[in-house]
N, C-alpha and C positions, 0 to 999 in steps of 0.2 A: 633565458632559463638555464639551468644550472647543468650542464652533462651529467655532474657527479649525483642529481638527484633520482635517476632512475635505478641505478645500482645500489647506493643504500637504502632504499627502498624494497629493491628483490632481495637485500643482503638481510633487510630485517626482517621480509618475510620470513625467508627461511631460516632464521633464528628464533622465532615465532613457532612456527611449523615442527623445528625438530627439537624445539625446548622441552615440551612434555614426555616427548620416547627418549632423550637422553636423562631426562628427570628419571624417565619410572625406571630404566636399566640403574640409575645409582638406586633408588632406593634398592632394588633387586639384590644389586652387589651388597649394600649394607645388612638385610635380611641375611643373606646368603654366609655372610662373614659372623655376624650375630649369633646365627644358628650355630656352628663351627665353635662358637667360643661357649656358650651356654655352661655345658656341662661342667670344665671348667672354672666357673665364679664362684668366687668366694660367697658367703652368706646363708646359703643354705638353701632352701628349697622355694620360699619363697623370692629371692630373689633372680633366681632359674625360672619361675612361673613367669615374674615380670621382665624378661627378655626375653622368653618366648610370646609372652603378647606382644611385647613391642615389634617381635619379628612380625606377627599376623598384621600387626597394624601398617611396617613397613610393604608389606606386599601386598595388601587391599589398598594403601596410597597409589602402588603403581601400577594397579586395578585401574582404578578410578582414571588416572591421568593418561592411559591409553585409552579408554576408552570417551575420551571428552574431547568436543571440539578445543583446540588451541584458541581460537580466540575467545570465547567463552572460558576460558582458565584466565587467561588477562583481564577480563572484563570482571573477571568475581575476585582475583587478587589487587585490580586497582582500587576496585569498592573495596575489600575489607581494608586496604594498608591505609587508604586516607581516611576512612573511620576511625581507625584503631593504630595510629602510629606506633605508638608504644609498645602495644602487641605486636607489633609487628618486627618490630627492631629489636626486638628480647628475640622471639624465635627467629631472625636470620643471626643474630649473633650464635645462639644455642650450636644453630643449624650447622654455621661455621666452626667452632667447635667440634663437633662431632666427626664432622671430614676430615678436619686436621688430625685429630688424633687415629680416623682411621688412615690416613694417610702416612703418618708417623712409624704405624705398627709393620707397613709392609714393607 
């Protein structure tokens, strides 16, 4: 048997474990920076409406993902990604975008 197989194993748990609470603290920080820029955006009032929903929506995301067991978050994003590859590869690309450029700003 392999030494190295019990420590990757505790290593993934707890990459498992603290992937949802370091998930919802980003969405938090993306709301949180969101909110800050709002006022702000060009466009007018409607599009101030639609970054404040996307703020409500970014922190009922990170509602949701603290309050869900972690393995059950893996188990309903392996079902949806191998359903739905394609969806799924547009929103991590989106997703990655998003970080970058808020990464960018600071």
């Amino acid at each position: 048997m392999n030494t190295n197989q019990p420590a990757a194993k505790d290593l993934g748990r707890h990459a498992v474990d603290q992937g949802p609470s370091a998930a919802a603290e980003g969405l938090e920080t993306a709301a949180a920076a969101l909110r800050e820029g709002v006022d702000g955006l060009p466009g007018g009032d409607r599009v101030k409406d639609f970054a404040r929903a996307a703020t409500d929506r970014l922190s009922s995301g990170a509602d949701f993902l603290r309050s869900r067991d972690p393995e059950r978050i893996m188990a309903d994003i392996r079902r949806l990604v191998t359903s739905n590859p394609g969806v799924a590869l547009g929103v991590a690309a989106a997703c990655g975008f998003v970080v970058g450029r808020a990464l960018l700003r600071r």
